[in-house]
N, C-alpha and C positions, 0 to 999 in steps of 0.2 A: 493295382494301377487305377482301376474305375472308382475306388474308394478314395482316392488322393486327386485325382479328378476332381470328383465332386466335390469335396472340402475344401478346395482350390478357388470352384466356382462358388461356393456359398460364400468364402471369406471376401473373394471380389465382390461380390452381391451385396454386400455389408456395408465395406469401404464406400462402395458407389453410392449408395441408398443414404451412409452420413455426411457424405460430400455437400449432395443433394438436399440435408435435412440442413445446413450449414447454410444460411444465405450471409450473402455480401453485403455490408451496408459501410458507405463513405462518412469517414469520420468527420466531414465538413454538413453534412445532413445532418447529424448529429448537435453539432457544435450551432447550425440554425435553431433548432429544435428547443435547443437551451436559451439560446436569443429571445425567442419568441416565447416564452413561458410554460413550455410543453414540459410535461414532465418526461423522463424518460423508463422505459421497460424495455429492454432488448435480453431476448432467451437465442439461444443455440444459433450464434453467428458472430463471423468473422468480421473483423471492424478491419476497411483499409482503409491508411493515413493517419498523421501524427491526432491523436486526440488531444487536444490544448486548452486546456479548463481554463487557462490565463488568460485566452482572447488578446494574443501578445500583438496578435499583428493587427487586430483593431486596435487596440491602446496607442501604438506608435502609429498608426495613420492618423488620428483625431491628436498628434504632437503631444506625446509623454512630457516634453519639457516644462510644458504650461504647470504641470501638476492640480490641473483644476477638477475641485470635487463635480462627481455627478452619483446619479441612483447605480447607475453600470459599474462604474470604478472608484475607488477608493484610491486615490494618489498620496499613498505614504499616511504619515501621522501631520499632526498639525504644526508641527517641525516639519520645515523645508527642507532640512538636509537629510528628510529619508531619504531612499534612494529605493523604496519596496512600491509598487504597484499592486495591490489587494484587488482583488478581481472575488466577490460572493455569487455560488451559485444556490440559489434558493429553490430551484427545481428540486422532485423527487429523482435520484440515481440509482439505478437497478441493472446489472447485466448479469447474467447467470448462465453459465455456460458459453461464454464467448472466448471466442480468441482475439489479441489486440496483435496485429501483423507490427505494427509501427509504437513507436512511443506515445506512451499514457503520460501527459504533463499537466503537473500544479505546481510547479516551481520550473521554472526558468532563467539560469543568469544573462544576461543580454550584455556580452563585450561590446557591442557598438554603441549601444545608449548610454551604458550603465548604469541600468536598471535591474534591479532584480524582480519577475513575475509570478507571483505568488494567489491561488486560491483556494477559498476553504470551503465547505458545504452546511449551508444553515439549515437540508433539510435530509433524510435521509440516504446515504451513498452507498451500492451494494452490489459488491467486487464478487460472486460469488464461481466457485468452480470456474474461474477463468484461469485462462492463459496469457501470460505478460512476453511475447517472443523479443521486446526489447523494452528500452527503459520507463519506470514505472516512478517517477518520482512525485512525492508528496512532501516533501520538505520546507516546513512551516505550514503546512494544513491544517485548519481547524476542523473538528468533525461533529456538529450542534447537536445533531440528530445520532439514530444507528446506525452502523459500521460496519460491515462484514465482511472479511476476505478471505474466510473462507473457503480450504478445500483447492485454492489458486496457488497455480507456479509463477514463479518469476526466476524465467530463465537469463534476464540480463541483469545490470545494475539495479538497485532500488533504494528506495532512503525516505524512512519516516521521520529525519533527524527534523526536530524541535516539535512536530505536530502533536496535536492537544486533541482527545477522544473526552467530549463530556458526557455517552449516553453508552449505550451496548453496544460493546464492540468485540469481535471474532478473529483469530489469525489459525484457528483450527487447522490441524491437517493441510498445511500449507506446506510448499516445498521453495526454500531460497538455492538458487544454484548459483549465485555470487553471491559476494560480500554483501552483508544485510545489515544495516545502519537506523537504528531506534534512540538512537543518541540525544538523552535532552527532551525524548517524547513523555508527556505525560496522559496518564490511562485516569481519567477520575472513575471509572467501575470497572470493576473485575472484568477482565481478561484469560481469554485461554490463546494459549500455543502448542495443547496436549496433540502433537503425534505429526508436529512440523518435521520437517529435516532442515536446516541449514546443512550446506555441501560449503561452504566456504565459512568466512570467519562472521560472527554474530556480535553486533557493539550493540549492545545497552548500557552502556557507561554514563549516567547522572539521571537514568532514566526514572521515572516516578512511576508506580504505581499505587495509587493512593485505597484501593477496593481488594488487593489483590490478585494475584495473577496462577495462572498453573503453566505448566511445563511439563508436566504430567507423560511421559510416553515421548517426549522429543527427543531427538537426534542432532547434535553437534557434533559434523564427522571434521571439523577443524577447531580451533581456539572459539573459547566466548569469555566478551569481556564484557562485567558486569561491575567496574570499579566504582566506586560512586552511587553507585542502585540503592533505592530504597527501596521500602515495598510494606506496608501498611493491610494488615486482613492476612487471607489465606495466603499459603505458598507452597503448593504443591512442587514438588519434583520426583514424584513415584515413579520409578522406571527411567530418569531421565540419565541421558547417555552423551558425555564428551570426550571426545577423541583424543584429543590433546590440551594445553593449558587454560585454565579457566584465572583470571584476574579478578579477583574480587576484591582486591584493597579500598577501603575504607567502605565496601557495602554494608547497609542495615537493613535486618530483616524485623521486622516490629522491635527494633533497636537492639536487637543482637547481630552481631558479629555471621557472617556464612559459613564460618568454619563449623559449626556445629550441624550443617547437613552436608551430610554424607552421601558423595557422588563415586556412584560405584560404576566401573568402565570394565568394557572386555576385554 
């Protein structure tokens, strides 16, 4: 009993001490931070409130309608009838070990204006060992710089559909526990996904990989659809494991056909 005791208080000991090692930082400090040209570095803390790379609700206080060019915003293309709002963060981005309580946003659709709010990072973004506890979208991101998202869960929604990675980029040991949407993203350098899980269905359907990719040790314990996929350089899938149906029609893999690798399941 005195042994179970104390192993009881060691583990509370633990917990308390990571709690503690865990500080709180407001995702609106943040978002100043970015304003004001700070680069960012955040290790072992929890972010509260929505983090909003769009700066959606500046945008529509300074009147989205107008659509007028500034250094801050990019309204649309030189076509009026965009209807996209570009928001570039050119800050360095760094969090390593954090958790995001609230939603991580770079795309936003806005049913009142009807705008869509979209940003991409011209300088290094680095998702690393974090936790996404709700939505995590990056749809239509561009990524100029390195990428990392490694070693991160994303326990809600998430969607890198149409986003563009032009330098080194990571999805290592990442865990998707919804539907995971890479749709139309393209990778201009190799890529790894060696020892993700997808828990729900995985689309990379027209997705490009132009360098490369591995899959190396992943887990698909639902469907992946890879219809449409190219994939140009390496392609690893040693060890890689899906649960159920895999859609590969009209995929090429350095212009063969995917039938010819062989996905072996338990």
């Amino acid at each position: 009993m005195k042994n179970k005791v104390t192993l009881l208080t060691f583990y509370l000991l633990l917990v308390t001490a990571f709690s503690f090692s865990q500080q709180k930082i407001e995702a609106s400090k943040i978002i100043k931070d970015i304003k004001d040209g700070k680069s960012i570095a955040i290790k072992n803390a929890t972010i509260i409130g929505v983090l909003d790379f769009t700066f959606m609700d500046e945008a529509l206080k300074n009147n989205v309608k107008t659509k007028k060019s500034s250094s801050w915003f990019n309204w649309g293309s030189n076509n009026n009838s965009s209807n996209e709002v570009k928001k570039y963060i050119e800050n360095e981005i760094s969090f390593i070990n954090c958790t995001f309580k609230n939603d991580v946003l770079a795309y936003i659709p806005d049913e009142d204006s009807g705008y869509t709010f979209t940003a991409s990072f011209k300088n290094n973004a680095i998702f690393k060992n974090c936790t996404f506890n709700q939505k995590a979208m990056f749809k239509y991101s561009r990524f100029e710089k390195d990428a990392d998202f490694s070693g991160s869960s994303f326990n809600d929604d998430s969607t890198f559909k149409y986003a563009k990675f032009d330098k080194d980029i990571s999805f290592n040991n990442t865990t998707f526990d919804e539907i995971a949407t890479f749709k139309y993203t393209k990778f201009n350098n190799s890529v790894s996904f060696s020892d993700a899980v997808f828990h729900d269905t995985a689309i990379f359907k027209y997705t490009n990989f132009s360098n490369g990719v591995s899959f190396r040790n992943t887990n698909f314990k639902e469907d992946l659809n890879i219809k449409y996929m190219k994939v140009t350089g390496n392609f690893d899938v040693s060890n890689m494991k899906v649960a159920y149906n895999v859609d590969s029609k009209y995929t090429k893999i350095n212009g063969n056909s995917f039938s010819k690798y062989l996905i072996k399941n338990d």
